[in-house]
NUPAZA-991128 format. One record per residue (C-alpha): z, x, y; chain. Coordinates in steps of 0.2 Angstrom, whole numbers. Example, Ala and Ser with C-alpha at 12.3 -4.5 7.8 and 13.67 -1.06 7.14 Angstrom:
2
REC    pz    px    py chaine
REC    39    62   -22      A
REC    36    68    -5      A
//
This chain:
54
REC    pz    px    py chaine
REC     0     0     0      A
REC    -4     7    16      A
REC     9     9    30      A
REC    -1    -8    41      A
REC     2   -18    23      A
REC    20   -18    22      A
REC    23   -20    44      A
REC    11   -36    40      A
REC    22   -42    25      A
REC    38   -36    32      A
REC    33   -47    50      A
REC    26   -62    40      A
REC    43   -63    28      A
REC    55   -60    42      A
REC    45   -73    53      A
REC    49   -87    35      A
REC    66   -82    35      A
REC    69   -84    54      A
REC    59  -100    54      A
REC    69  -106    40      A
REC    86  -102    47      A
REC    80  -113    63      A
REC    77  -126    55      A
REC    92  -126    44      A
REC   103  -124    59      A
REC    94  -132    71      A
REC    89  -117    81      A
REC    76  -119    92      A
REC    75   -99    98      A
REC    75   -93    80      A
REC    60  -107    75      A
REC    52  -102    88      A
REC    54   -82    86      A
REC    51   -86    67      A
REC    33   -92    72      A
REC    29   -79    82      A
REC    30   -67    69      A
REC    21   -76    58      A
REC     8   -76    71      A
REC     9   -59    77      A
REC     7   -54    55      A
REC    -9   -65    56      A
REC   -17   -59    72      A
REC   -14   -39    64      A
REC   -24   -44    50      A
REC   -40   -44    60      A
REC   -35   -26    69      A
REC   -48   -14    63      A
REC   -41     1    54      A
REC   -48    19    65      A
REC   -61    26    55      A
REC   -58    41    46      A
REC   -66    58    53      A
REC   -77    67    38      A
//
């Protein structure tokens, strides 16, 4: 796995888990912050990887 895989998986799983703690104590700030990471994960997948010098 490259090192942009796991920032991608760690921002999309700690997005769920922040999402879900909003909504099980009814925290708007955390939903909130929970769907940003989510989103930020989802933008990053279409960032373009340099390309590598031969």
């Amino acid at each position: 796995m490259t090192s942009r895989t796991v920032i991608k998986l760690t921002l999309a799983l700690g997005g769920l888990v922040l999402f879900g703690a909003g909504i099980r104590f009814n925290a708007d700030a955390l939903r909130w912050t929970g769907i940003a990471l989510v989103a930020v994960a989802w933008l990053l997948r279409f960032w373009k990887a340099p390309a590598k010098e031969s």
